[in-house]
C-alpha positions in Angstrom: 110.2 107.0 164.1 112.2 105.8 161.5 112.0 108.0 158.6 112.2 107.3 154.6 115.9 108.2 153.2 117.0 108.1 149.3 118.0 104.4 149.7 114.5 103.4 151.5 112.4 105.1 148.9 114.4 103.5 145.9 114.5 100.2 147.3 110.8 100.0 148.4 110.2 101.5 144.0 112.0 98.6 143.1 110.2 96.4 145.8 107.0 97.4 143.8 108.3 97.5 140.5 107.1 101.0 140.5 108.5 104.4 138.0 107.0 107.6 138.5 105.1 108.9 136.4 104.7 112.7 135.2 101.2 111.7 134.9 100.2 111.5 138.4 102.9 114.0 139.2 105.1 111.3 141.1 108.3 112.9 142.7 108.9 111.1 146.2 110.8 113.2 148.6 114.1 111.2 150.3 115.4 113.7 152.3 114.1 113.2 155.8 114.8 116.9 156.8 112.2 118.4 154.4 109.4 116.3 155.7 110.3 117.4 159.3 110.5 120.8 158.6 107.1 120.7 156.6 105.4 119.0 159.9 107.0 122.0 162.0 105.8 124.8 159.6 102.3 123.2 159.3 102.1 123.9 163.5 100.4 120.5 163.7 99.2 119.7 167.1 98.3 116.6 168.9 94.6 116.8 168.5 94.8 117.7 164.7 93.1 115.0 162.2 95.1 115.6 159.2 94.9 115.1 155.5 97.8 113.9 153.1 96.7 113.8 149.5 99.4 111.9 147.6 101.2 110.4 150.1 103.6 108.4 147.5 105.3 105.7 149.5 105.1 107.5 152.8 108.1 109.9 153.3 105.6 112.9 154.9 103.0 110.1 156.7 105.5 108.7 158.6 106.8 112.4 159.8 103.3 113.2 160.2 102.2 110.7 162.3 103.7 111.1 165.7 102.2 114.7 165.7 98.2 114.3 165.5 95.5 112.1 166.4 95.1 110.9 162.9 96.6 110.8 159.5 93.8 110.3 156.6 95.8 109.5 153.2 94.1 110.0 150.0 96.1 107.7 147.6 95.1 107.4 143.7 97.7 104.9 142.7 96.5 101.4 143.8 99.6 100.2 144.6 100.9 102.6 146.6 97.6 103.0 148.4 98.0 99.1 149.1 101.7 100.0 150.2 101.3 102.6 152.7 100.0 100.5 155.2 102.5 98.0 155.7 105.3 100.7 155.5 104.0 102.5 158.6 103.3 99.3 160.2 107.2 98.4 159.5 108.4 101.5 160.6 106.3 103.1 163.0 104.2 100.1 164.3 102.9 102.3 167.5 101.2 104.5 165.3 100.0 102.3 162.9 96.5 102.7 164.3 96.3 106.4 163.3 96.5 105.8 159.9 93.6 105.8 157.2 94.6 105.3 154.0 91.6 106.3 151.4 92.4 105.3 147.6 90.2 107.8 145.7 90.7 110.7 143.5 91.5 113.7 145.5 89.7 116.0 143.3 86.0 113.8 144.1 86.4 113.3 147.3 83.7 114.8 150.2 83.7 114.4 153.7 81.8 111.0 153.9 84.5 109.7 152.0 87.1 109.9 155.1 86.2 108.4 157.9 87.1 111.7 160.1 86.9 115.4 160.0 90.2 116.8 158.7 91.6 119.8 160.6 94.4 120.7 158.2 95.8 120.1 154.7 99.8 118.9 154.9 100.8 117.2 151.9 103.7 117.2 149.0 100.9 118.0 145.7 101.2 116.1 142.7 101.7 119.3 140.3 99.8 118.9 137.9 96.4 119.7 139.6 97.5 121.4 142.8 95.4 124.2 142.5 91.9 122.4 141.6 93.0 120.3 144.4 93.2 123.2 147.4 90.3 124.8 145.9 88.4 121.6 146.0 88.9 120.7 149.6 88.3 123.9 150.7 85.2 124.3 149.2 84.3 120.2 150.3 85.5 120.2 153.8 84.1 122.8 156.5 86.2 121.0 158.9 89.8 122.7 157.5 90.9 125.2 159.2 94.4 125.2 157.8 96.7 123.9 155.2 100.7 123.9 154.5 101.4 122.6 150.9 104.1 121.9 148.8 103.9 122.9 145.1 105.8 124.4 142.4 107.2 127.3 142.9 105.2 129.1 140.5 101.8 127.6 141.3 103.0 129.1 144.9 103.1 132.5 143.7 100.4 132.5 141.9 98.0 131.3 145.0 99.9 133.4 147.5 100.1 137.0 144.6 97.9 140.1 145.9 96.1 142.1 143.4 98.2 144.2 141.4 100.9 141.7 141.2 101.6 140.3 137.3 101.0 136.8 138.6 97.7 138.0 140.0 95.0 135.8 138.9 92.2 133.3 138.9 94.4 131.3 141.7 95.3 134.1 143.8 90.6 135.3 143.5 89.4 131.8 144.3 92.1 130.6 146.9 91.5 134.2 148.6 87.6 133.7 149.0 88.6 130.2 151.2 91.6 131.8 153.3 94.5 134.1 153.9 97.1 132.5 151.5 101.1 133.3 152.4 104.3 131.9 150.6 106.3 129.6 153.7 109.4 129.1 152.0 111.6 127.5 149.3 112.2 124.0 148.7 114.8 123.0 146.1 115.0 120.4 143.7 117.3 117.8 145.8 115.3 116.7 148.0 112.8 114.4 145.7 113.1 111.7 143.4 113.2 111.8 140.3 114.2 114.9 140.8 111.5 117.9 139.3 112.7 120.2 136.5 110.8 123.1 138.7 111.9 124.3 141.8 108.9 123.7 144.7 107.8 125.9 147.6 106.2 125.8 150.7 102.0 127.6 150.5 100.7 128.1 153.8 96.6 128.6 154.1 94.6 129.8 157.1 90.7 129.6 156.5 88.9 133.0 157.2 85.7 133.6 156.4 84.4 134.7 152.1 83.1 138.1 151.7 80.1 139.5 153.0 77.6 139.1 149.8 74.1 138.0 148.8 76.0 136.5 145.7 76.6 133.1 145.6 80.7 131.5 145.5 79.6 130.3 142.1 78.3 133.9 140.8 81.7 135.4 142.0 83.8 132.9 140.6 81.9 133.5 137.5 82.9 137.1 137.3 86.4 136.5 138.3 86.9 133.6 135.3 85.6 136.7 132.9 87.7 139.1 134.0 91.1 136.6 133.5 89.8 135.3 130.7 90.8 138.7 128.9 93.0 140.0 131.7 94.4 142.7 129.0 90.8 144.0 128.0 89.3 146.8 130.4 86.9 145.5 132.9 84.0 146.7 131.2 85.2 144.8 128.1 86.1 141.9 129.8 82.8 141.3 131.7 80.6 142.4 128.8 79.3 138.5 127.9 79.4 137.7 131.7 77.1 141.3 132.2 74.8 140.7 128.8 76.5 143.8 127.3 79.1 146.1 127.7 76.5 148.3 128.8 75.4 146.1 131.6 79.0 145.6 132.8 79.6 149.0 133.1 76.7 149.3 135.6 77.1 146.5 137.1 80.9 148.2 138.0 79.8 151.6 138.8 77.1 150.3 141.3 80.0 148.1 142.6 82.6 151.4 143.3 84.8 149.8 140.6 86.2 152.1 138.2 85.3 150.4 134.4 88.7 150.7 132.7 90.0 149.0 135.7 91.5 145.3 135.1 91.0 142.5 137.0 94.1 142.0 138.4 94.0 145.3 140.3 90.7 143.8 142.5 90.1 142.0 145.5 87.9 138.9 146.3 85.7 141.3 148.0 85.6 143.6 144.7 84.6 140.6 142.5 81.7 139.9 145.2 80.5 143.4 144.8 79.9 143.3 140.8 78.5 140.0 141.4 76.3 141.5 143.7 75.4 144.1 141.8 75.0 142.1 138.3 72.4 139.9 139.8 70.4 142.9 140.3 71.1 144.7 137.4 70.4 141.3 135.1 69.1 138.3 137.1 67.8 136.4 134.2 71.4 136.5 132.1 72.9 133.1 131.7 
């Protein structure tokens, strides 16, 4: 397996006249022992179908691909979707075979769109929509069972905080209804180019099963955008359009065990299911 180094990656950008662009949230990792050490944490095994969104020009496909069954690539960029085949077929030409490249947008893709039933999420995130981008696949493909991802450090925290943490928010809620979400190291700044003005880290997400709740996933999300929406506001304040009235929140919480002038960063998924619960009852006809 020959692997993608700072001198392959730049001369295959000039190859295809490319420059990254903040837009798409283009940094290319060159440094062939963060892509190894990615496939290693992710606990890949043979029979794994995996799914790389962003796979750039290749640097984590071509570590990936000697470990599962199958590598589907979900590549916006046309060019570098057009790319990615003909760099694994250079470079690792006995797994060419394994590899389905998919040029779409990440964040409309479903399962019919792949070809095969993804086991687990290993990919470098383009920043700037990592987060809708976890939340979406998780909530699109039944077949994930597991993800390791690379985003900024901050976005890392965020999904990984536990409620009464200051970085405790709509992330940590929604990613927490989907799976048990852990921070799985650092990764610095070197190892990509162009090289980020953030440092990155390593999120590591296990599916488990969303509360036990007669609400819906959209009626608890609900609840939990409310409550960040005016994280400094009490609960019963913060909730009181979601509820109807102040009145109506406060019911909704006291029917739920959750103290009123409680905020919603001191809450679990599984306290934002409760009010839910309990607000459909107390209000069903409430936009």
């Amino acid at each position: 397996m020959s692997l993608l180094g700072p001198v392959e990656v730049r001369a295959l950008a000039e190859k295809l006249d490319l420059r990254p662009t903040k837009k798409l949230g283009q940094n290319f990792v060159i440094d062939g022992g963060t892509v190894r050490r990615i496939v290693r944490v992710a606990g890949v095994v043979p029979h794994d179908v995996a799914i790389e969104i962003g796979p750039g020009l290749g640097s984590l496909t071509l570590a990936l691909l000697p470990e599962v069954a199958r590598v589907v690539a979900v590549e916006i960029d046309p060019v570098l979707a057009a790319q990615l085949p003909l760099t694994v077929a250079e470079r690792a030409p006995e797994a060419a075979d394994r590899l389905t490249v998919v040029r779409a947008d990440a964040l409309r893709i479903g399962p019919d769109d792949l070809g095969a039933a993804p086991t687990v999420l290993v990919a470098n995130l383009p920043y700037n929509v990592s987060v809708p981008v976890v939340l979406h696949l998780l909530e699109t493909l039944p077949s994930l069972r597991r993800g390791l991802v690379m985003v900024q450090a901050e976005v890392a925290d965020r999904l990984a905080a536990t409620p009464g943490s200051k970085i405790y928010g709509i992330p940590s809620v929604k990613a927490a209804w989907y799976a048990d979400v852990r921070r799985a190291g650092p990764v610095g700044r070197n190892v990509f180019w162009p090289a980020p003005n953030v440092d990155s880290g390593l999120v590591s997400l296990v599916r488990r099963d969303p509360p036990v709740t007669t609400a819906s996933r959209e009626e608890v999300f609900a609840a939990v955008d409310a409550a960040f929406a005016q994280r400094r506001k009490t609960l019963r304040a913060a909730l009181a359009s979601w509820a109807g009235t102040a009145a109506a929140a406060e019911e909704a919480l006291v029917a739920a065990g959750v103290d009123p002038s409680a905020r919603g960063e001191q809450l679990g998924v599984e306290d934002f299911a409760r009010i839910a619960e309990h607000r459909r009852a107390a209000a069903p006809s409430t936009p």
